[in-house]
C-alpha positions as CSV (number, residue, x, y, z in Angstrom):
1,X,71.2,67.3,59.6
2,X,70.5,64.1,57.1
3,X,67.9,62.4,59.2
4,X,65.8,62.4,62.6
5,X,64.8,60.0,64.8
6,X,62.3,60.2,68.1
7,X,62.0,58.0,71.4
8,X,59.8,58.4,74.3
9,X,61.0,61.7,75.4
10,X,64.6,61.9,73.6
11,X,65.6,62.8,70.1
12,X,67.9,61.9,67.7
13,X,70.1,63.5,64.9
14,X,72.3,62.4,62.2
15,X,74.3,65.2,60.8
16,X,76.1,65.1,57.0
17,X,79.7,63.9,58.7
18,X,78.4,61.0,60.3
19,X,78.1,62.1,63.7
20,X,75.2,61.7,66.0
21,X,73.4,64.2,68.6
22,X,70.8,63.6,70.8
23,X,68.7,65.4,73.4
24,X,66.1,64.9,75.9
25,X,65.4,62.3,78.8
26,X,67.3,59.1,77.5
27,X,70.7,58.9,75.8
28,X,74.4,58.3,76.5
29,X,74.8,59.9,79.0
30,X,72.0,59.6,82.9
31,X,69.8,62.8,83.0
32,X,68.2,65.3,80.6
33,X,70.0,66.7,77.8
34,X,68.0,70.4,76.6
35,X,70.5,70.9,73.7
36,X,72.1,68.6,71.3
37,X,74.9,67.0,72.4
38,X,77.3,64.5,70.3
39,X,77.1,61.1,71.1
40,X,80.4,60.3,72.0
41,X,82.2,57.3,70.1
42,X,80.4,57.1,66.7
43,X,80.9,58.0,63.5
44,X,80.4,56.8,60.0
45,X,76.6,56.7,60.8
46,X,74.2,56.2,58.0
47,X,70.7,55.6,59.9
48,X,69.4,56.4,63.3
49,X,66.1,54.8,65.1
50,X,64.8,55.3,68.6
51,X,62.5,52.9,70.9
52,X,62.8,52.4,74.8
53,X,66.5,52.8,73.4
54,X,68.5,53.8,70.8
55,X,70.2,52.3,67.5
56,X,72.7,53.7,65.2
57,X,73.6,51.8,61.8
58,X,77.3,52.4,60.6
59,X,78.2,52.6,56.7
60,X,79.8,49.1,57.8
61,X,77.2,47.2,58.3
62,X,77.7,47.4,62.0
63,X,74.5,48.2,64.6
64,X,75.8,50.2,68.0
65,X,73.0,50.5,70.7
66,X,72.9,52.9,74.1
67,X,70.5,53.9,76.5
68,X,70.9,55.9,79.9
69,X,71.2,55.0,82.3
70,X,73.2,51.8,80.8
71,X,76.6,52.1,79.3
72,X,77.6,54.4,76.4
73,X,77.4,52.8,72.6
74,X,77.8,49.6,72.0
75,X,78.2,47.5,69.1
76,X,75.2,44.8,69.0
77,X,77.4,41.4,69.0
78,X,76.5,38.9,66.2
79,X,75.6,41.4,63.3
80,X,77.3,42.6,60.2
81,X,75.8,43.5,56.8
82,X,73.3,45.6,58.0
83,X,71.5,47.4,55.8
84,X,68.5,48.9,57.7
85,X,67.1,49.4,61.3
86,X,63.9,49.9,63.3
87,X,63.2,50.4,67.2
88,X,60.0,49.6,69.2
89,X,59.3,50.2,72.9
90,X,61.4,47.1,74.0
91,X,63.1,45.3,70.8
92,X,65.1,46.1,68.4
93,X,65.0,45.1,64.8
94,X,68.1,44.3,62.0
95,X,67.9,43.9,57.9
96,X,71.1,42.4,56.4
97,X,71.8,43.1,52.9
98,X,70.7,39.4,52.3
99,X,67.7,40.0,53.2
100,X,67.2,38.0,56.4
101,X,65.7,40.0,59.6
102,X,67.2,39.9,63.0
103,X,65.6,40.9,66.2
104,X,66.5,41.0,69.8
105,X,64.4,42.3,73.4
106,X,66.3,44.6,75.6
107,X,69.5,45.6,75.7
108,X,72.4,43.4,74.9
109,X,70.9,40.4,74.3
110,X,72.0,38.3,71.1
111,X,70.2,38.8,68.2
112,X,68.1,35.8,66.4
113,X,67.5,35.0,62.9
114,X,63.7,35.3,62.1
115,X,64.0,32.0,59.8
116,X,60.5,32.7,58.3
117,X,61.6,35.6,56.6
118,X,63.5,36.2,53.5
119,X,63.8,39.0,50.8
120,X,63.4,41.7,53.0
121,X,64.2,45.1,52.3
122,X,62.8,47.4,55.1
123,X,60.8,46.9,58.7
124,X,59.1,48.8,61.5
125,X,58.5,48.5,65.3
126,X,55.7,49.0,67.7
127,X,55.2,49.2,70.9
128,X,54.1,45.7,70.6
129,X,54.6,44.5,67.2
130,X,57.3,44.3,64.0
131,X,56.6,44.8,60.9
132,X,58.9,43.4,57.7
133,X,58.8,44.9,53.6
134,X,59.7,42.2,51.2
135,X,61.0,43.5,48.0
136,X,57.7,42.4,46.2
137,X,56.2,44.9,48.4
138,X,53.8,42.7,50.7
139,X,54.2,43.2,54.5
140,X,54.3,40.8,56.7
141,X,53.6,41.6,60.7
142,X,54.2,39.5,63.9
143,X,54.4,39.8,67.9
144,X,56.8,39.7,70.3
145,X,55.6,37.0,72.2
146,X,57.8,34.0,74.0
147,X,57.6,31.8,72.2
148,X,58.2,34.0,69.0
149,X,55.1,34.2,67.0
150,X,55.8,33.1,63.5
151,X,55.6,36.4,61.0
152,X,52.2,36.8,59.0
153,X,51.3,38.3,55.4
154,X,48.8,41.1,55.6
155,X,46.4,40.4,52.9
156,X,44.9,43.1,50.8
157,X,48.3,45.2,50.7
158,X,51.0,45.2,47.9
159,X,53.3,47.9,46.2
160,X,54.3,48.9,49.9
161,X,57.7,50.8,50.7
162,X,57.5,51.4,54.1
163,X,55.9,50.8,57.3
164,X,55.9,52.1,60.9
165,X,53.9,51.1,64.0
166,X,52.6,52.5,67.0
167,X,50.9,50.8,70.2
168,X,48.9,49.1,68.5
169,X,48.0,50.4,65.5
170,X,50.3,49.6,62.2
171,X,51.1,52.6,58.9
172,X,51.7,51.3,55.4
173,X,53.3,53.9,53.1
174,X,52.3,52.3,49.1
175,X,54.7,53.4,46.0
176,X,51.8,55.5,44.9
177,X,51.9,57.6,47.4
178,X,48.7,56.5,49.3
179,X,48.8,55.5,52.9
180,X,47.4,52.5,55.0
181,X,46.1,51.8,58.5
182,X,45.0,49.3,60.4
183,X,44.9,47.8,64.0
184,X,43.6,49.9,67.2
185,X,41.1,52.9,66.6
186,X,40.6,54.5,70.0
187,X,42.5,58.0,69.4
188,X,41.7,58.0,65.9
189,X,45.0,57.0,64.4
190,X,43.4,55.4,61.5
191,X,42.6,58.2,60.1
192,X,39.1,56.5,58.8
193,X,36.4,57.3,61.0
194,X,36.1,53.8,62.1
195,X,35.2,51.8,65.4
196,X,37.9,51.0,67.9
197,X,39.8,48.1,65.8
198,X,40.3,47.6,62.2
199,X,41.2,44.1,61.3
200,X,42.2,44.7,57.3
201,X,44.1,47.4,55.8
202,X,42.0,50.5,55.0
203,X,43.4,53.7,52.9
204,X,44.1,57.0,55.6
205,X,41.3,59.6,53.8
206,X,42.9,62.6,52.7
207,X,46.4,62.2,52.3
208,X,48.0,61.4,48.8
209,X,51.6,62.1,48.0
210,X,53.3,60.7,50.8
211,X,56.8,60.7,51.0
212,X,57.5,60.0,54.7
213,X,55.7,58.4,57.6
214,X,56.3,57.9,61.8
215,X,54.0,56.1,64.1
216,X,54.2,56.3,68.2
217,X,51.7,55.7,70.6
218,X,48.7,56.7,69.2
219,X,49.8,59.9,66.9
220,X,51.2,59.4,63.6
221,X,52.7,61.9,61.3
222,X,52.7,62.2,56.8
223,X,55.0,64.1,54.7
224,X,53.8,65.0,51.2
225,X,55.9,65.4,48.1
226,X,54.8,69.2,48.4
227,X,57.0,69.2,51.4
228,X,53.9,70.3,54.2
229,X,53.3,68.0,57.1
230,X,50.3,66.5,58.2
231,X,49.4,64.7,61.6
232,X,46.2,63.0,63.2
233,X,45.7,60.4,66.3
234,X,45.6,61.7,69.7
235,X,44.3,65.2,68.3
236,X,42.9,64.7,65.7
237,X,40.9,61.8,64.0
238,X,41.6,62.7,60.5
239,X,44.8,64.5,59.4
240,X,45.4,68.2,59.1
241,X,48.4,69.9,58.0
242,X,50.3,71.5,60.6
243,X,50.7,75.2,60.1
244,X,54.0,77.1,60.0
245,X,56.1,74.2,58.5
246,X,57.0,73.7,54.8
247,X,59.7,71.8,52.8
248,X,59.5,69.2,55.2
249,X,60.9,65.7,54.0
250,X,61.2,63.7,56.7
251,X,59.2,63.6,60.1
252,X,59.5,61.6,63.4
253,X,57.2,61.1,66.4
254,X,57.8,60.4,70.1
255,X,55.4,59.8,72.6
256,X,54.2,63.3,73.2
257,X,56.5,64.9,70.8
258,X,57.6,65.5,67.0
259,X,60.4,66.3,64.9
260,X,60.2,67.3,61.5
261,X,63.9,67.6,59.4
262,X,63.4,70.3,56.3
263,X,65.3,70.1,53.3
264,X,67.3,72.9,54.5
265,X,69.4,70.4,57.1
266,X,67.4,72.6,60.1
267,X,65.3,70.4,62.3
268,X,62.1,71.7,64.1
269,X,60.4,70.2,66.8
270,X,57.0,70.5,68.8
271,X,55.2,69.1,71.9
272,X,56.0,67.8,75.2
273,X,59.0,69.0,76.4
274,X,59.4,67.9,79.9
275,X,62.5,65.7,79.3
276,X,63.6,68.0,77.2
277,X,63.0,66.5,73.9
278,X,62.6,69.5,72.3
279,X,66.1,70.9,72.6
């Protein structure tokens, strides 16, 4: 396996050939899945991301999307020169190599040009919100709201890589390895201690190293360069490590589940398993 990717209660693999497999309560095909199953049609996949549905980026620059119980993979109409992807709950979000960002609600609607955006290199989902990298590492957030809501810089943050969000709460992953959070408080997904809401960027205590980061709902999940895992939100206000799991490199989080791929290829997986996420 090259990379992970976790919805609401289904999960998502891309293995070294291209293909794709998924399991759990949403996919290709109506009912659960318990056990990986190919996702019939694709190939040539280079990134995976998972939401209310799911997306699939081909080495061509082409974006396929499928959810059960809709119709099998699709390519998303409109797009080409893709160069990165991001799900939330409900919309799904689109870099081209040029930089602009796409988005689009639902499934199968035409995607639109986010014309107050340009140089961007990565972006994130929430359940609520996206979230855009420029290459000169600032982040820029905004809603989806009708009318769109025009994107905003986050102030204080720079040297940023990455970024993922959950319901309400927002992860920025720094070049240095440190992490950031900011947005809703109530499970403790800051990581910080704080009240309920944290307007500004603050730095998530404890962690340094970070390699990889996931966000859903109200959990969130930390990879460091020593290759253990560490998660907090939902059970815990601060991060721990979580025990039994090492040379980790990439993790990803569904609503009551995670997955966590290890440099060995082998994927491992904890949590809910009631739509059989877990495989």
């Amino acid at each position: 396996v090259a990379a992970v990717a976790a919805g609401w209660q289904h999960s998502l693999a891309i293995k070294g050939d291209g293909t794709v497999w998924e399991w759990g309560g949403v996919g290709a095909s109506p009912g659960q899945r318990t056990t990986p199953v190919q996702v019939s049609g694709l190939t040539g996949v280079v990134a995976v991301a998972a939401g209310g549905f799911c997306l699939a980026l081909k080495g061509d620059g082409t974006v396929w999307q499928w959810g059960s119980p809709l119709p099998p993979p699709v390519q998303v109409s409109g797009l080409s020169g893709v160069v990165a992807i991001a799900a939330g709950y409900g919309h799904s979000l689109a870099v081209k190599g040029d930089g602009t960002v796409w988005q689009w609600p639902g499934y199968l609607s035409a995607p639109a040009q986010v014309s107050e955006l340009s140089g961007v290199v990565a972006v994130g989902g929430g359940s609520r919100q996206s979230l855009a990298v420029k290459g000169d590492g600032t982040v820029w957030e905004w809603r989806m709201s009708y009318p769109p809501a025009p994107p905003v810089q986050v102030g204080g943050l720079s040297g940023v890589v990455a970024v993922a969000g959950g319901d309400g709460h927002i992860l920025a992953l720094k070049s240095d390895g440190t992490l950031w959070a900011w947005g809703y408080n109530g499970a403790g997904q800051l990581g910080d201690g704080m009240p309920l809401w944290r307007s500004t960027p603050g730095e998530v205590s404890g962690l340094s190293a970070v390699v990889s980061i996931t966000g859903k709902y109200s959990r969130n999940l930390a990879v460091r360069r020593d290759g253990t895992v560490w998660q907090w939100g939902q059970d815990s206000p601060a991060p721990v490590p979580t025990s039994g799991l090492s040379g980790a490199v990439a993790v990803a989080a569904g609503l009551n589940h995670s997955l966590v791929l290890k440099s060995d290829g082998t994927v491992w997986a904890w949590g809910d398993n009631s739509g059989g996420q877990l495989g």
